[in-house]
C-alpha positions in Angstrom: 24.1 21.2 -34.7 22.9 19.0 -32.1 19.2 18.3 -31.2 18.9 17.7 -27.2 15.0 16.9 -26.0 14.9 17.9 -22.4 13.5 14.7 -20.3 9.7 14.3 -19.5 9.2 13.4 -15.9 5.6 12.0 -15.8 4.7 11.5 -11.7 2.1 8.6 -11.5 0.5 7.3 -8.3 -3.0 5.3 -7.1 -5.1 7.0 -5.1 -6.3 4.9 -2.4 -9.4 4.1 -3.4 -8.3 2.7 -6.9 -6.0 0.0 -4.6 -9.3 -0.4 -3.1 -11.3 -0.8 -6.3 -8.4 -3.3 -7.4 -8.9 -5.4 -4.4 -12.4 -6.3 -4.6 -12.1 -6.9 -8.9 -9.5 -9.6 -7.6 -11.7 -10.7 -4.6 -10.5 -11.5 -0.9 -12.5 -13.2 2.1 -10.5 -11.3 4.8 -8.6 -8.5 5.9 -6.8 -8.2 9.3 -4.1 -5.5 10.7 -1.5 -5.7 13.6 -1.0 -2.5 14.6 2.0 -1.7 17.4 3.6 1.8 18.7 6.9 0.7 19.6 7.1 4.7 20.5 5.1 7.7 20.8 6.0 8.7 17.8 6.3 5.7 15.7 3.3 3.1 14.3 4.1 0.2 12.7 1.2 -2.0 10.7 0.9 -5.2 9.3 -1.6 -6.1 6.9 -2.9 -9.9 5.8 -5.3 -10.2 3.0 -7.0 -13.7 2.6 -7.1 -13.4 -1.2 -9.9 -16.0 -3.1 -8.2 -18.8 -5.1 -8.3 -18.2 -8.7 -6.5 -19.5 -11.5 -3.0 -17.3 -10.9 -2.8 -19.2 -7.9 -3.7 -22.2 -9.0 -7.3 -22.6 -7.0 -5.2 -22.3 -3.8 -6.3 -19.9 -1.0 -3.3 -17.3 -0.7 -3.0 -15.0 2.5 -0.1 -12.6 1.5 0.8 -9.7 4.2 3.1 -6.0 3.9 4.2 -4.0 6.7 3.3 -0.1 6.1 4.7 2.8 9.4 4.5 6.2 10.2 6.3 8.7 12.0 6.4 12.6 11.8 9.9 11.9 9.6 7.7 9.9 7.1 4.4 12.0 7.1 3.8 15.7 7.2 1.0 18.0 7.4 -2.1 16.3 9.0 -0.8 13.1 8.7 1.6 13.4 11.4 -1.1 13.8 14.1 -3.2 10.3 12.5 0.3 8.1 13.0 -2.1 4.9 13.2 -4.7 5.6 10.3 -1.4 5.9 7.9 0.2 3.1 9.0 -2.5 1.1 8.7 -3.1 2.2 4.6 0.4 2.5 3.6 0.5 -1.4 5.0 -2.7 -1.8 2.9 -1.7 -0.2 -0.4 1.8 -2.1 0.0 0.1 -5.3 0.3 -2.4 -5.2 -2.5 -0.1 -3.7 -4.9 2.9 -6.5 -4.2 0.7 -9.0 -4.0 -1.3 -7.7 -7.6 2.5 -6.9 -8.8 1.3 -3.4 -9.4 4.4 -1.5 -10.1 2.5 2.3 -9.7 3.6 3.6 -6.5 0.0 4.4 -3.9 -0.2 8.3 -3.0 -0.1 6.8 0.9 3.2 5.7 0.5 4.8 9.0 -0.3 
């Protein structure tokens, strides 16, 4: 007789606030977003984080920057009607956590 396990699927995200909470342990100077509407419909943000030299970047200064967007294909619920706001934290969450290397995906991004 053969023994099968079925799979355990664990689902594990950051809230927004721990990404948050992650960037101010690690320390920045400066946060800035470009935020465009190509279309009605569609926002597109970039973020830039002036992170504060330390020793995994060898006492350099490092500005590092992600692009987050939202549409009502990407988003649902009240979301969809806040196209900017989302934008703008999915391109926050996404540049904190490649920056960090933070492989848990942020609850904004889904």
């Amino acid at each position: 007789m053969k023994l099968t396990l079925s799979p355990i699927i664990i689902d594990l995200i950051i809230l927004l606030g721990g990404i948050k909470e992650l960037a101010q342990i690690r320390g920045y100077t400066n946060v800035t977003y470009n935020v465009v509407s190509p279309t009605p419909d569609y926002v597109v943000a970039t973020c830039s984080i002036d992170w504060i030299p330390n020793y995994e970047t060898e006492g350099n200064k490092v500005t590092f920057s992600s692009v987050g967007d939202a549409s009502p294909m990407n988003t649902s619920g009240f979301a969809s009607v806040f196209l900017g706001p989302i934008a703008e934290n999915r391109a926050f969450v996404r540049c904190v956590r490649n920056f960090l290397k933070v492989s848990i995906v942020g609850q904004d991004e889904l």
